[in-house]
C-alpha positions as protocol buffer text, in pm:
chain_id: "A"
residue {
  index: 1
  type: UNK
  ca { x: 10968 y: 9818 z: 9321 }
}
residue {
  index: 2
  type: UNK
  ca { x: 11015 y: 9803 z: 9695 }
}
residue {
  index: 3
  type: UNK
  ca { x: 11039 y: 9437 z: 9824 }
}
residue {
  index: 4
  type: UNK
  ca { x: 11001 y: 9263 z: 10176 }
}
residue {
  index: 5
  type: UNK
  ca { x: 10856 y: 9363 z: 10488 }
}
residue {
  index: 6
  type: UNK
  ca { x: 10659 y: 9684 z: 10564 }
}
residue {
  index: 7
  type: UNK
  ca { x: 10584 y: 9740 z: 10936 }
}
residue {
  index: 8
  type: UNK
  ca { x: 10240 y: 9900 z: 10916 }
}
residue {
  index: 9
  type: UNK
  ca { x: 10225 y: 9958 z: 11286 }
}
residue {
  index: 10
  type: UNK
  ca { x: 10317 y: 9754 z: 11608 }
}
residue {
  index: 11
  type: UNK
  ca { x: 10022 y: 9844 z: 11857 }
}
residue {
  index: 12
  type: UNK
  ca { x: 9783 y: 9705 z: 11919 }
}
residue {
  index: 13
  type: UNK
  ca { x: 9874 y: 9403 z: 11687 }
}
residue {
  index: 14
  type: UNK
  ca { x: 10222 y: 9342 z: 11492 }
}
residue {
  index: 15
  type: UNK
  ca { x: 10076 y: 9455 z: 11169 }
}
residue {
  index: 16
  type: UNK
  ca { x: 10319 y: 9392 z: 10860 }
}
residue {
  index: 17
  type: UNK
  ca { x: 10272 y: 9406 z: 10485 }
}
residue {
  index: 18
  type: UNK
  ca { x: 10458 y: 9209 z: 10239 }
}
residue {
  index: 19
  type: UNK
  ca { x: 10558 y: 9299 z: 9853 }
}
residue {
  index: 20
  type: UNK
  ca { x: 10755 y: 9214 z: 9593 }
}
residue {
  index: 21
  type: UNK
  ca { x: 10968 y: 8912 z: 9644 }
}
residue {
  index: 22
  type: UNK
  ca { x: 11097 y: 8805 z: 9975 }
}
residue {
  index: 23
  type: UNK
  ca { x: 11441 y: 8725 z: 10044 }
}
residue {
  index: 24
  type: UNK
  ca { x: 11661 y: 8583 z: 10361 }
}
residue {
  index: 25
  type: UNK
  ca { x: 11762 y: 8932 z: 10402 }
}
residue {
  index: 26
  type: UNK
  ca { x: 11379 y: 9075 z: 10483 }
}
residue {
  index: 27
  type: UNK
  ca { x: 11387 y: 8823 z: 10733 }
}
residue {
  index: 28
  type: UNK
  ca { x: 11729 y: 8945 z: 10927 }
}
residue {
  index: 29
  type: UNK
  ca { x: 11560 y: 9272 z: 10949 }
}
residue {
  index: 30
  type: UNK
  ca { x: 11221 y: 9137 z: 11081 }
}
residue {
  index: 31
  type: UNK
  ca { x: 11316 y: 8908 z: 11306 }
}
residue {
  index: 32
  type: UNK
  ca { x: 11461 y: 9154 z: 11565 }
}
residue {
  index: 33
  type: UNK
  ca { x: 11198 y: 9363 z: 11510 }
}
residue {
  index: 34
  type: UNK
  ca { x: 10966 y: 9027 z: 11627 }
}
residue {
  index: 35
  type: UNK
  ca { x: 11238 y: 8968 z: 11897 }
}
residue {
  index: 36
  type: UNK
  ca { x: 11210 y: 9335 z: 12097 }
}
residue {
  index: 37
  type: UNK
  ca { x: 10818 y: 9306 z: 12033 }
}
residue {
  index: 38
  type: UNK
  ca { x: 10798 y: 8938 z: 12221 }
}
residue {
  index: 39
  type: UNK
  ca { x: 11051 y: 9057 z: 12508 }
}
residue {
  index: 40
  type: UNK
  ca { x: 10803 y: 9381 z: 12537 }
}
residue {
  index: 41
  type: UNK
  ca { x: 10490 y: 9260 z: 12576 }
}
residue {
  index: 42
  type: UNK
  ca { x: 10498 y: 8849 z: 12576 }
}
residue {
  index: 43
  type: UNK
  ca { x: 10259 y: 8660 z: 12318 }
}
residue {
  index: 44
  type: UNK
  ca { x: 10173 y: 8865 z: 11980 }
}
residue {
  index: 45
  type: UNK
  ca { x: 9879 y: 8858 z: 11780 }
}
residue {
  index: 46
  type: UNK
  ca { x: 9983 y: 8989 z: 11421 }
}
residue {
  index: 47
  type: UNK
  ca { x: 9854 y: 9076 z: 11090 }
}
residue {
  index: 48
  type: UNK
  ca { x: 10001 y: 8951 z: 10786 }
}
residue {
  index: 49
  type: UNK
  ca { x: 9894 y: 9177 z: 10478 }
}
residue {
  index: 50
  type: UNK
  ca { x: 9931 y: 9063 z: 10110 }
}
residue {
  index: 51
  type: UNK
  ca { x: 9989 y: 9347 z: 9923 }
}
residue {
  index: 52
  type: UNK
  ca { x: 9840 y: 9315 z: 9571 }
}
residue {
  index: 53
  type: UNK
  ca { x: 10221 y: 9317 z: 9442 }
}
residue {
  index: 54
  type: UNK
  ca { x: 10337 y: 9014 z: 9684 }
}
residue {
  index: 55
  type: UNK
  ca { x: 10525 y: 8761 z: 9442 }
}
residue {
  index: 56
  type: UNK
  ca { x: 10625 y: 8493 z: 9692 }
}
residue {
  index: 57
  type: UNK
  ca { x: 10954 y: 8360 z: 9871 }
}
residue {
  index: 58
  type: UNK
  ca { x: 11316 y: 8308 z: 9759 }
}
residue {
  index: 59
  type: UNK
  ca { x: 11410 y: 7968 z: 9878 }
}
residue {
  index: 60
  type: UNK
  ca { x: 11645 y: 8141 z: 10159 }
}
residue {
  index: 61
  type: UNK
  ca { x: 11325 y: 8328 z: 10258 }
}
residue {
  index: 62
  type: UNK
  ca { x: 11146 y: 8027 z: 10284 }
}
residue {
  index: 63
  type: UNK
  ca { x: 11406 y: 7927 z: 10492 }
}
residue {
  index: 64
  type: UNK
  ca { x: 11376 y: 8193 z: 10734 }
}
residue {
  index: 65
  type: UNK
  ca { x: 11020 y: 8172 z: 10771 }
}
residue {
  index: 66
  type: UNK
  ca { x: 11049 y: 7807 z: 10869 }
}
residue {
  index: 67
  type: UNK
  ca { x: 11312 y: 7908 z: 11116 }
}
residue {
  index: 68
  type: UNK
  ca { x: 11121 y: 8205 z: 11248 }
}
residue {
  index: 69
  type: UNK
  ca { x: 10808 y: 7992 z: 11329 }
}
residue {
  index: 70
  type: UNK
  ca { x: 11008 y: 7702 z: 11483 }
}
residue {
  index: 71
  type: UNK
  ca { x: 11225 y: 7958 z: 11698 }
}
residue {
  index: 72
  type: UNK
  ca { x: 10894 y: 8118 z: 11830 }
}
residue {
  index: 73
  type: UNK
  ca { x: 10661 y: 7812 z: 11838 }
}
residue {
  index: 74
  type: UNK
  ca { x: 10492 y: 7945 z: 12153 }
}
residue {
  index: 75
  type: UNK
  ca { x: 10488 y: 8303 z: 12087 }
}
residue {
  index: 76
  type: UNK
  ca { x: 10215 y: 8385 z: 11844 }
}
residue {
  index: 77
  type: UNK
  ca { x: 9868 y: 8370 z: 12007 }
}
residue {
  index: 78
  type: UNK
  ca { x: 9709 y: 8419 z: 11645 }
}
residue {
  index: 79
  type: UNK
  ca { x: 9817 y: 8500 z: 11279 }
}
residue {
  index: 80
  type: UNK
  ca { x: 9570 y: 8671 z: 11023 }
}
residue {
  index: 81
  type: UNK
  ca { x: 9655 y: 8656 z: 10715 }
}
residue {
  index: 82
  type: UNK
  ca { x: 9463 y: 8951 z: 10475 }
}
residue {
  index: 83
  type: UNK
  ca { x: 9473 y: 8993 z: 10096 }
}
residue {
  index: 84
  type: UNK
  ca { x: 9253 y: 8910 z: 9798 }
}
residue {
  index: 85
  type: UNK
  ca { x: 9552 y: 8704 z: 9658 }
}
residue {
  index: 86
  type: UNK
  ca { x: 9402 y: 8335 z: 9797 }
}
residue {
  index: 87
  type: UNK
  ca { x: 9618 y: 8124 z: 9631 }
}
residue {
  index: 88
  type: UNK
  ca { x: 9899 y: 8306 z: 9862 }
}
residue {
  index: 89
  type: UNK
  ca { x: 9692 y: 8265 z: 10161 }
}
residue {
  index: 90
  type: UNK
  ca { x: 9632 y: 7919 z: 10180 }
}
residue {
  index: 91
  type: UNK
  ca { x: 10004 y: 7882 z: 10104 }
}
residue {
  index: 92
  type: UNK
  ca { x: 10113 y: 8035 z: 10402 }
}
residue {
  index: 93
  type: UNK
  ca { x: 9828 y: 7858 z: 10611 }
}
residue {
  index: 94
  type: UNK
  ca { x: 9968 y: 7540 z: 10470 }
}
residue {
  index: 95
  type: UNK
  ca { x: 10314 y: 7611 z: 10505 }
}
residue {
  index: 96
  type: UNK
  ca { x: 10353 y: 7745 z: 10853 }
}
residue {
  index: 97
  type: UNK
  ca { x: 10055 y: 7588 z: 11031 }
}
residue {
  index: 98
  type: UNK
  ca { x: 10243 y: 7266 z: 11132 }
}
residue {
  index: 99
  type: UNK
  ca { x: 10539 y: 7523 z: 11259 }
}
residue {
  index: 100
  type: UNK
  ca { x: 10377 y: 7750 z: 11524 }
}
residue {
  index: 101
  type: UNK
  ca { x: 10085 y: 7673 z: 11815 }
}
residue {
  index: 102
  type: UNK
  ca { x: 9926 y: 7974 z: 11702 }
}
residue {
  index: 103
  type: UNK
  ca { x: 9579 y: 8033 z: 11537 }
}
residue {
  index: 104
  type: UNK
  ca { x: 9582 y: 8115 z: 11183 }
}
residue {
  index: 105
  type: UNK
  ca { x: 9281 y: 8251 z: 11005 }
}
residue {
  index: 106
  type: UNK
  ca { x: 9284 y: 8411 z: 10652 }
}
residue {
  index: 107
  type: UNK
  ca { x: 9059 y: 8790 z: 10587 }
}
residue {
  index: 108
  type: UNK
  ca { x: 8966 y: 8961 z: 10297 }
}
residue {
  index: 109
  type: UNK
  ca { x: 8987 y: 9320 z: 10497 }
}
residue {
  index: 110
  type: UNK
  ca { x: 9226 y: 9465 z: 10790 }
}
residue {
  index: 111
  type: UNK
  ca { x: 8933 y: 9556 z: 10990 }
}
residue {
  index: 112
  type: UNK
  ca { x: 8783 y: 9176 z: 10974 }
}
residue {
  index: 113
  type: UNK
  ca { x: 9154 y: 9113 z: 11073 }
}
residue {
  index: 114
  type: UNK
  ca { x: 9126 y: 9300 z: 11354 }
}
residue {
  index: 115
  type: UNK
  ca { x: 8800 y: 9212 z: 11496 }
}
residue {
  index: 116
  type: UNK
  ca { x: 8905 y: 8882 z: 11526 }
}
residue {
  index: 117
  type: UNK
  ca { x: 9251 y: 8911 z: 11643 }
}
residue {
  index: 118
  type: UNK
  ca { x: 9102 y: 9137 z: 11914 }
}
residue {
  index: 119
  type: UNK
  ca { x: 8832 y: 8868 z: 12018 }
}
């Protein structure tokens, strides 16, 4: 099975889905990725998808998330979270919340997602 970071698309939002477990190593390839998109077009509003086969963090990835969010503390405008798997959601609510300015909301669907991210 395929693990880490899947960039669905990057216009108009930053749209990624995540499977399997992640590691440190999904997060050296995403956050260049986040890097080029912030020097490109300034604040992002992104979707975060859990994919029904999402199984959580490595400790390393955990790691990097922290980092990620404290490096860009002012450069998320808002952060939807989407999946049917709510005991992932309010994880990552919980866990990055006190690490980034930006608006977090959780969505059953994409297109709720997107509605509101485009609001």
């Amino acid at each position: 099975m395929s693990t880490g970071f899947e960039i669905v698309t990057k216009q108009p939002h930053l749209h990624l889905r995540l499977s399997g477990r992640l590691t440190a190593d999904d997060y050296h390839g995403l956050a260049p990725v986040v890097d080029q998109e912030l020097a490109d077009r300034g604040p992002l509003r992104m979707i975060v998808e859990l994919s029904e086969a999402f199984e959580g963090w490595t400790a390393g990835a955990a790691w990097q998330d922290l980092k990620l969010n404290l490096d860009h503390w002012n450069d998320f405008d808002r952060i939807a979270i989407v999946g049917d798997l709510a005991k992932w959601q309010e994880m990552m609510v919980r866990f990055t919340s006190p690490f980034t300015k930006a608006e977090l909301k959780t969505f059953a669907s994409v297109e709720d997602a997107t509605t509101w991210l485009d609001g």
